[in-house]
Structures are given as C-alpha cells and as structure tokens.
C-alpha positions in Angstrom: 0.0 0.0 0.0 1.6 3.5 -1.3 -1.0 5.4 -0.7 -2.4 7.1 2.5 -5.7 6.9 3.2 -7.8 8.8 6.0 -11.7 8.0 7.7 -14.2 9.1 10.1 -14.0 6.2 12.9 -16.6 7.4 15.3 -20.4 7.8 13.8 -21.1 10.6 12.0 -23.5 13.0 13.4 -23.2 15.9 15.9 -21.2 14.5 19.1 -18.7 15.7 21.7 -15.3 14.3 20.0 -14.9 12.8 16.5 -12.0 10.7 15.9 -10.5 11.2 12.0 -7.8 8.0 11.4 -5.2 8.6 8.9 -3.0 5.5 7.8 -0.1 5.3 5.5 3.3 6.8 4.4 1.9 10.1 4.0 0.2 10.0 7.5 3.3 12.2 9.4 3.4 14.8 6.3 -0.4 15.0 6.7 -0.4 16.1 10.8 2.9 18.3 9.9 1.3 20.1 7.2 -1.9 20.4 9.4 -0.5 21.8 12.4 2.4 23.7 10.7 4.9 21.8 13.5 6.7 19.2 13.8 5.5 15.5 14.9 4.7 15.4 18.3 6.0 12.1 20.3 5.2 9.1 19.3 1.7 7.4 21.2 1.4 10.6 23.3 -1.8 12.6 22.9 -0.7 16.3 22.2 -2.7 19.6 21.5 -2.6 21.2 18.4 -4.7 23.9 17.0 -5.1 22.2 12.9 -5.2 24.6 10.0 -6.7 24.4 6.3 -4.5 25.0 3.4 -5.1 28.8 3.3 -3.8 29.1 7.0 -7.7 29.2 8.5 -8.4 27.5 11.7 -10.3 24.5 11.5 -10.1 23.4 14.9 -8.5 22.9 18.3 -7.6 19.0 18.5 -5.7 16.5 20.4 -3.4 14.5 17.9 -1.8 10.6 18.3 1.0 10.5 16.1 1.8 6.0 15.8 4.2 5.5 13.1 4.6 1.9 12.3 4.8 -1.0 12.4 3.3 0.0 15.9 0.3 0.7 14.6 -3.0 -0.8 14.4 -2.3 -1.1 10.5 1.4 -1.7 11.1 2.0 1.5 8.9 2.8 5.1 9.8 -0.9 6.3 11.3 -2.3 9.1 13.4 -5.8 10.3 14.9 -7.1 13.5 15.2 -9.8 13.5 18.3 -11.8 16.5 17.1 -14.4 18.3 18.7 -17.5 16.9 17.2 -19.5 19.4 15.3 -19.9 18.6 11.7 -19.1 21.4 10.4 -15.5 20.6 12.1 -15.2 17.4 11.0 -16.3 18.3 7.4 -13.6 21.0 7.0 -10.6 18.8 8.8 -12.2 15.7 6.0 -11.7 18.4 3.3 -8.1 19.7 4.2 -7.2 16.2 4.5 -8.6 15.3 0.5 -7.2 19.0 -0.6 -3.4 16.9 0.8 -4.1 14.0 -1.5 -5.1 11.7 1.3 -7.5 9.3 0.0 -11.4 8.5 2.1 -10.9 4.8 2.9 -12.9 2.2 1.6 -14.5 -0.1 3.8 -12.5 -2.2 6.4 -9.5 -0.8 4.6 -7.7 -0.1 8.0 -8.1 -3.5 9.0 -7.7 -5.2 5.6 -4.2 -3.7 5.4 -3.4 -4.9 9.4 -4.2 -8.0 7.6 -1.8 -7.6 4.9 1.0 -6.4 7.5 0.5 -9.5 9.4 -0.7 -7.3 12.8 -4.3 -9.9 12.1 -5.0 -12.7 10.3 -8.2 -13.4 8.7 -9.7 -14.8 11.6 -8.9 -12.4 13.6 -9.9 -9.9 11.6 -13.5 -10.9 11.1 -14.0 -10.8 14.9 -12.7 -7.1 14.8 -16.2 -6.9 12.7 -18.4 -9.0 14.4 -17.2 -6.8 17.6 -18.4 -3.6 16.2 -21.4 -5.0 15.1 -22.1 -7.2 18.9 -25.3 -6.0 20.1 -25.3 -8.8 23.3 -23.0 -9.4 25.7 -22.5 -13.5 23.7 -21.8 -11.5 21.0 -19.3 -9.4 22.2 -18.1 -12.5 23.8 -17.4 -15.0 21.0 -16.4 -11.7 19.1 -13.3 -11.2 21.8 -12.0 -14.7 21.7 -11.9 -14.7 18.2 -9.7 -11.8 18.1 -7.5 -13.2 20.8 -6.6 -16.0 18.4 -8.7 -18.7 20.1 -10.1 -19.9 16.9 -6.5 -19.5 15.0 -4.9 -20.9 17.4 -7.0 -24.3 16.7 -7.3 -24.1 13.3 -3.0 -23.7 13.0 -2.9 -27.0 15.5 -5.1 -28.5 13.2 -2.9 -27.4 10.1 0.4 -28.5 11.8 -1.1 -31.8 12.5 -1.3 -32.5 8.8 1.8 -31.0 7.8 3.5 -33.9 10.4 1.3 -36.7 8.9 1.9 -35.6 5.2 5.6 -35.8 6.2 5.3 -39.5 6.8 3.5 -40.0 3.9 5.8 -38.1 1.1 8.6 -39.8 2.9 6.9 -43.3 1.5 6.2 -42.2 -1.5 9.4 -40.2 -2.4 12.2 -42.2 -0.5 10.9 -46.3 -0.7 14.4 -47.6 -1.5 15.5 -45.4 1.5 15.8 -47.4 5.3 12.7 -46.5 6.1 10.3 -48.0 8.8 8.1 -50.5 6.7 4.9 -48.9 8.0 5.8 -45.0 8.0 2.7 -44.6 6.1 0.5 -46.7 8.4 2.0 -44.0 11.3 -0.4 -41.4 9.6 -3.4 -43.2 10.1 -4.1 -42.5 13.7 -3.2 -39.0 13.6 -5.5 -38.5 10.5 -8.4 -40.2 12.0 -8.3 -38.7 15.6 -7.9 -35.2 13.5 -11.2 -36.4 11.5 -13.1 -37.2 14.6 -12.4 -33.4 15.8 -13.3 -31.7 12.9 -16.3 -33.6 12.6 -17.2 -32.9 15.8 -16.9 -29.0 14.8 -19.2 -29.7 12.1 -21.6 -30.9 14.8 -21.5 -27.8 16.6 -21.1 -25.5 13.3 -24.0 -23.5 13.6 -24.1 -22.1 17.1 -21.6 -19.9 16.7 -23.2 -18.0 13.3 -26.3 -18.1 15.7 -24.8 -16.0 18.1 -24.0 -13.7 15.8 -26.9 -13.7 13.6 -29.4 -14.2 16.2 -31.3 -17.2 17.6 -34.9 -17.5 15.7 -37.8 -18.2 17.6 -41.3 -18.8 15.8 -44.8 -18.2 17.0 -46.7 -20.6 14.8 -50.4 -21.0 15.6 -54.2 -21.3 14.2 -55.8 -17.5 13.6 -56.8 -15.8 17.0 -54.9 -18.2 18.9 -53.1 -15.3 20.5 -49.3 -15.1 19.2 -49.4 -11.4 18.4 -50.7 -10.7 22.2 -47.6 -13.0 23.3 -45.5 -10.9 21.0 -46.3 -7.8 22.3 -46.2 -9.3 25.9 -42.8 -10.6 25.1 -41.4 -7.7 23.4 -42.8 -4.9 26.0 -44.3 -2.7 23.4 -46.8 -2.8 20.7 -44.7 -4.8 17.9 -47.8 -6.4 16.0 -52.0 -5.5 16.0 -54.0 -7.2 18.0 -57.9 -7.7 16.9 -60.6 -10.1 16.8 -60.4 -10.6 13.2 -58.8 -13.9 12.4 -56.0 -13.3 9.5 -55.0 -10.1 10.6 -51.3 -10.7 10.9 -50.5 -11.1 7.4 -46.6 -10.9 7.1 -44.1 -12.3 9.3 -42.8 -9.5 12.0 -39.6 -9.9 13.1 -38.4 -8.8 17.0 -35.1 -8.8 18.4 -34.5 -9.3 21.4 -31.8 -10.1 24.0 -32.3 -12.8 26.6 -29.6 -14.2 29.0 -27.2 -12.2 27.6 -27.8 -13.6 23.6 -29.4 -12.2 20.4 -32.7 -13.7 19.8 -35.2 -13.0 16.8 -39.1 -13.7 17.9 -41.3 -14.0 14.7 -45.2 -13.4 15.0 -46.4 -15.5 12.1 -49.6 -15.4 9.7 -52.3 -18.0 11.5 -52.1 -21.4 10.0 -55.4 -21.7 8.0 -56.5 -23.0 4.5 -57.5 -19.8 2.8 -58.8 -18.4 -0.8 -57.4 -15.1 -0.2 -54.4 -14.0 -1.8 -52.6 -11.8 0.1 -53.3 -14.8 3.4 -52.8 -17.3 1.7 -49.1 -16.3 1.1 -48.8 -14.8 4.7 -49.3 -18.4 5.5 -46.7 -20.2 3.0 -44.2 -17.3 4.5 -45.1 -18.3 7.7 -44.1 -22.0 7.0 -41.3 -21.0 5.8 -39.9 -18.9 8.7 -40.6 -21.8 10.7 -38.8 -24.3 8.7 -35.6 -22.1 9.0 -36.4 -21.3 13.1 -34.2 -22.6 15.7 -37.4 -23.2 18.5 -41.6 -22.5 17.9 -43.6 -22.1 20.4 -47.0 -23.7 19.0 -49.4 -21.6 20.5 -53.3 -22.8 21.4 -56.1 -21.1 22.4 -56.6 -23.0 25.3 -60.6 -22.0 25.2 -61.2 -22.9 21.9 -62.8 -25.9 19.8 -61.3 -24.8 16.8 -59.2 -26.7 14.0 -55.4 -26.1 15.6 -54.2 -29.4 13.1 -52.8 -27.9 10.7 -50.5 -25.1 12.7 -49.5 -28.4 14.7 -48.0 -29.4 11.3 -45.4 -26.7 11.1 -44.0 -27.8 15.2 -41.0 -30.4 15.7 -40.0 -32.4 18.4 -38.3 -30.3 21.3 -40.5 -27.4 20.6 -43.0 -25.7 23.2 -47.1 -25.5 23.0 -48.1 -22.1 24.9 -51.4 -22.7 25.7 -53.1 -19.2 25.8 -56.0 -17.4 27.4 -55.8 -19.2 30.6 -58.1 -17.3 32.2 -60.9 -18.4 30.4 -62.2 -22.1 30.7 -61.0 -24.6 29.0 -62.2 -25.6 25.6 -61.2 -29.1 23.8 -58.4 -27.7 22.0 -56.6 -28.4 25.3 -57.1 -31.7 26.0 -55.9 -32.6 22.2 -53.2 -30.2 22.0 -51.5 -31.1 25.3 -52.1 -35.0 24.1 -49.3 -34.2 21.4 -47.1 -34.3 24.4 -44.3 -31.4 24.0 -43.4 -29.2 27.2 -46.2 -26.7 27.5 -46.9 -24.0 29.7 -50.6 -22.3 30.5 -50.4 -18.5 30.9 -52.4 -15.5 29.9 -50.5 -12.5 28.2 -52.7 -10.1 30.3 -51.0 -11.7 33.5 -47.1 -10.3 33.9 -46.8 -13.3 36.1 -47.4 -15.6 33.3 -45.0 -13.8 30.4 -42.6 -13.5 32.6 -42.6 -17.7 33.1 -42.2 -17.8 29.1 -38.9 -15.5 28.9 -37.1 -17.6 31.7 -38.1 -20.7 29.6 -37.2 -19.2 26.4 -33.5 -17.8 28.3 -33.2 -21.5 29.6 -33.9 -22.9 26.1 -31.6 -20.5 24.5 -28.5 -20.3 27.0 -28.9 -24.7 26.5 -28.5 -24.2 22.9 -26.0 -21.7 22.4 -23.9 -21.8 25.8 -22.0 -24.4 25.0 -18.6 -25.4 27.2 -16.2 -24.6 24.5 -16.0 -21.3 21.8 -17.2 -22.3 18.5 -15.0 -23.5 15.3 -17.1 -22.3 13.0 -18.6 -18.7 13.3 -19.0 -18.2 9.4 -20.0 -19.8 6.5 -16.6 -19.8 4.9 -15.6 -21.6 8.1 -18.2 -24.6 7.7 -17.3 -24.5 4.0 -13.2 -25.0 5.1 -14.2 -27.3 7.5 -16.3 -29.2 5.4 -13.6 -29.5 2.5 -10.9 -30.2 5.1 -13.6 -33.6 6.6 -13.9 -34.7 2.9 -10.5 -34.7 1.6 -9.5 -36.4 5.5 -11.9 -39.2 4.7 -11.1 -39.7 1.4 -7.3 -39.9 2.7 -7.9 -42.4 4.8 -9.5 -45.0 2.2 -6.3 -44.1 0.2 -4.3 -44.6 2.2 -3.6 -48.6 1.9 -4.1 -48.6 -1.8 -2.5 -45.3 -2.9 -0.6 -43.5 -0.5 0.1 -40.7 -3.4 -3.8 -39.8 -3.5 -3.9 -40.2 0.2 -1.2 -37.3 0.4 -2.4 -35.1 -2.1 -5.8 -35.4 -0.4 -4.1 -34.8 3.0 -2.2 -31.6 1.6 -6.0 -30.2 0.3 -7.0 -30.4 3.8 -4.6 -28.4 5.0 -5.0 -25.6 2.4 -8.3 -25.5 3.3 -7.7 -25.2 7.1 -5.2 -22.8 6.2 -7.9 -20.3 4.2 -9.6 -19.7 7.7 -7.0 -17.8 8.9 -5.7 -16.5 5.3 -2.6 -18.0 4.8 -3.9 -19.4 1.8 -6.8 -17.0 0.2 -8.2 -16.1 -2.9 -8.6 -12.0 -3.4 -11.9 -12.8 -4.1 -12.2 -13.7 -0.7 -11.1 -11.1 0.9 -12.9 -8.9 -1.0 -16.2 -10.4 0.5 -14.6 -10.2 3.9 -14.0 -6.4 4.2 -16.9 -5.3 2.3 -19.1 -6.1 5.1 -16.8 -3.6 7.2 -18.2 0.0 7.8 -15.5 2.8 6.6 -13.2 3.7 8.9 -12.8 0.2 10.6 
C-alpha cells in the first residue's frame, strides 16, 4: 500500500469528539502540514490547533501520532480527536482530501493490518463482528476470536497435517531409502483422531453463526390463537395488531430481542389456516417458511377454543413448546388434544405479567442450552463450515487411500490443510477477501 488513506472512525453526526484515522506513508506529512509543527511524540496525545491550506483554523484538536509498524495497520498512522461538530469534522475531511489523502474504503484499515501480518483473517473478522455485537454473547465470542482462540485451533489443526503428510511423502518419495516398513500406516491414527475433531466442529457449526446472527424463535399457531398478544407481551411494546379478526397478521414481523445475555429473533407469524385469499394465503406459506428455517416454535393454542389447531401443529417439531393461551378463560377441547401431542407446555395469559414473565425464563433457559455451550465455536461463518467441510472430505477420502495409494492419500491430506489454512488467510483467494472487508463500515 503506497497510498495514505484517511476515515471518520466514530459515527457521523453531531457528538462531543470525532476521531478522524489517517494511515499510510503520507500520515506524518499529513499532521505536519496540518499543524504547521513538527510531529509530536510518538503514542502521546498532544494539543494542536489544525489549519486548512489557506492558514484558516479548523479546529482545536488532540493529535496521536503512531508511526509503524506499531500501529493498528502496522504502517505510519495518526488520529485527530476533534471536537465533534460537523461542520468541524467536514472541513478537517476536506483539508485532509485537498493533501491528497484518499477517504478509505470499507475495512481498509483493517484489511491492510491484515496484509502487515498485525491480524490474520480470523482475527480480523471478529474485529467486525465486535463492532457490530449488540449482546453481551456476541461481544463474547467476538473477543475470543480476536484473541486467536479460533486461530490458534485451526493452525494445530494445520500443523497436524503438515506432520502426517511428512510420513507419507517420505513413503512415497524415499521407498528404497531405510525407512520403517509402515511410516505410512503411522499417519493413520493422527488422520483419524484429527477427522473425529473436525467432525465434531461440524456438529457444533451452527451455534456460533447463531450467536452472531441471532437465535430464531417462531410463534406458529391457528388464527386468534393469541401469538401477536404473546408478541407484544414478550417484546414490551406494541410490535404487532392485536384484533378479533382472524387473518390479521399477514406478514411475518420480526423482533429482536436479548435474553440471558444472547441475540434472539421472535417472529409473529400469519395464522395457520387454509385460505382463498391471496394476500393470506401467502402470509401463510411465509409463515411455513420462517418456521422451517427457526431454531425453536412455540405452537401456540387457544386453550378456550374448539377450533381446528391441526394444521398449525404441522409446522411444530420435536423439542419445541405448546403455549397454551388465554388461561383465564375455561378450558375448551383444544386443550385436551393439543397437550395430548405431548411437548413441554406452559398455560399463561398475556394479560397476566406473572405468566410472560414464566415464558422469557423458559425461552433464556432454552436459548443459553442451545447456544452456551462449554467450548467457543470452530465455525462462526459460513466460509468456516465451507473449510471445515472441504478439510472432513479430503481427511476421509485420505484415509481409504491410504492402503491402496498412499500418493492420493497425500495429495488429499495436503487439500486439507490448504483448506484449514484459508480460515485464517494464509492461503486465500482476493476474491475472498474482497467479500470479507466489504461487510466492514469505513473507517474500521
């Protein structure tokens, strides 16, 4: 990188500071030129009233001059902690582009730490998922991931196969050499206990995206049966209408919300019904399909009610929860049937704080049981399923080679380590990469 490259870091907006990051070669002529002195000492905030090019006063700052490879970037870089008007930080941004400094692009600052070896890839993606953590799981997994737990693993992993594909070349390219008769056969229980982990990581691959992403909850349910009332009950605000019409919900509305610490998404859902009208009709198919893709539904019956409930049951699995609803009113024969089913159920009405409040804790206990987990998750991406998926196939195909052809079996063995090694971007496509930052914001 040649070029030096500046950003807003803190939201833009009127505030009380704004923090302006400059990285590159040019970043120490940039602050010179600005303050019309010399640079100040190096990681040592320092006052300095900031000029535009035609000597006009732009602003009374404190100034961090880092050159590199100390740096966050690992290049020459400094911040200008501004006061936060925006009509400061638009003129310093403009005396900055009148310089030749260039706005940076999205995750630029941290795509070129990548490049300087101060992250690697890994790494790097936590640094986004921690701007982005909304719950204290999030923020969680994000910091561990930035600490190098997953790296760490995933380069164990890597070495691992580098040893047992240094057994197996040594069969193939030395077999007149005095060489143990089984060196190859030595691989094999390296390989396979390295199979059993990674699979295992496949087992657990999705709780980790579902911290990030959020933990999907579903309210499926016949028409009237009271899941836009639990909704609103849950949520503590009026998310969805409420009415005595039957159909009213129509479209799926979404709610986050954080329980026990962890990102969850609660969906109100179309009533389950067969239905000649358009517009319900595909309220229901969307329904059907947020449920399919939910982690937990809570099947929710009218506990009062003699009404068809059958085809909303369709849409639960095992595991799930039936919320029987309106339990101050007597009981109708939906209750009997539904509770026949035989999921965990619980009997509450949404007017009764008593009785919501029973359905968080359940919901926190069901979430914190999915998602706590003892250990951090391997896989907090897709591209990390993808690797880890690649790497299990090539290790299993290995392993049948190995007897027959030990020269597929290594050259299966050395694909699995390059795609270990793309987690962390040792080995990566700039294709890749590309998709990584882009999901940065600027200045990051």
């Amino acid at each position: 990188m040649s070029d030096t490259i500046f950003a807003l870091a803190t939201a833009p907006g009127r505030a009380a500071v704004a923090v302006v990051r400059l990285s590159g070669p040019g970043s120490g002529g940039a602050l010179e030129s600005l303050t019309g002195k010399a640079l100040p000492a190096a990681r040592r905030a320092s006052l300095r009233r900031l000029r535009a090019a035609d000597g006009r006063v732009l602003d009374e700052a404190l100034v961090i001059w880092t050159p590199g490879p100390g740096s966050y970037t690992g290049e020459d870089a400094v911040e200008l902690h501004l006061h936060g008007g925006p009509a400061i930080v638009e003129g310093v941004v403009q005396a900055l582009h009148d310089r030749g400094l260039r706005l940076a692009e999205p995750g630029e600052f941290t795509r070129r730490a990548f490049e300087n070896g101060k992250l690697d890839l890994a790494q790097a993606e936590a640094v986004a998922d921690l701007v982005d953590a909304e719950t204290q799981a999030q923020a969680r997994q994000a910091l561990g991931q930035l600490g190098g737990a997953l790296s760490r693993r995933y380069e164990t992993w890597r070495g691992q196969l580098v040893q047992a594909l240094a057994m197996l070349e040594a069969a193939v390219d030395f077999p007149d050499e005095e060489l143990p008769a089984d060196v190859a056969d030595r691989a094999r229980p390296p390989l396979e206990a390295l199979l059993a982990e990674i699979g295992e990581a496949l087992a657990d691959e999705g709780r980790g995206r579902r911290v990030r992403e959020g933990f999907r909850v579903a309210l499926i349910g016949a028409p009237n049966a009271g899941k836009s009332s639990l909704l609103n009950a849950l949520a503590g605000r009026d998310a969805a209408i409420v009415t005595a019409t039957p159909g009213t919900t129509r479209d799926v509305i979404e709610v986050p919300l954080v329980l026990a610490g962890y990102k969850v998404l609660l969906a109100d859902t179309a009533g389950v019904r067969d239905t000649e009208e358009a517009i319900e009709a595909e309220g229901v198919r969307r329904a059907g399909a947020w449920a399919e893709r939910a982690d937990l539904r809570l099947w929710v019956v009218d506990q009062s009610a003699s009404g068809d409930w059958r085809q909303a049951y369709g849409l639960a699995r095992p595991g799930d929860l039936l919320v029987l609803t309106k339990a101050d009113l007597s009981a109708g024969a939906d209750r009997t049937e539904a509770l026949a089913v035989g999921l965990d159920s619980l009997a509450i009405s949404t007017l009764a704080t008593d009785d919501v409040r029973i359905v968080r804790t359940e919901l926190e206990r069901r979430v914190v049981e999915a998602l706590g987990g003892g250990e951090a998750p391997l896989a907090t991406r897709i591209r990390h399923g993808e690797s880890l998926r690649e790497a299990h196939a090539r290790l299993t195909r290995a392993l049948e080679e190995l007897e027959p052809a030990v020269e597929l079996a290594a050259e299966d063995v050395r694909l699995a380590a390059r795609a270990l090694a793309r987690v962390t971007g040792r080995i990566g496509a700039e294709d890749i990469l590309d998709v990584v930052f882009s999901s940065f914001c600027i200045g990051k």
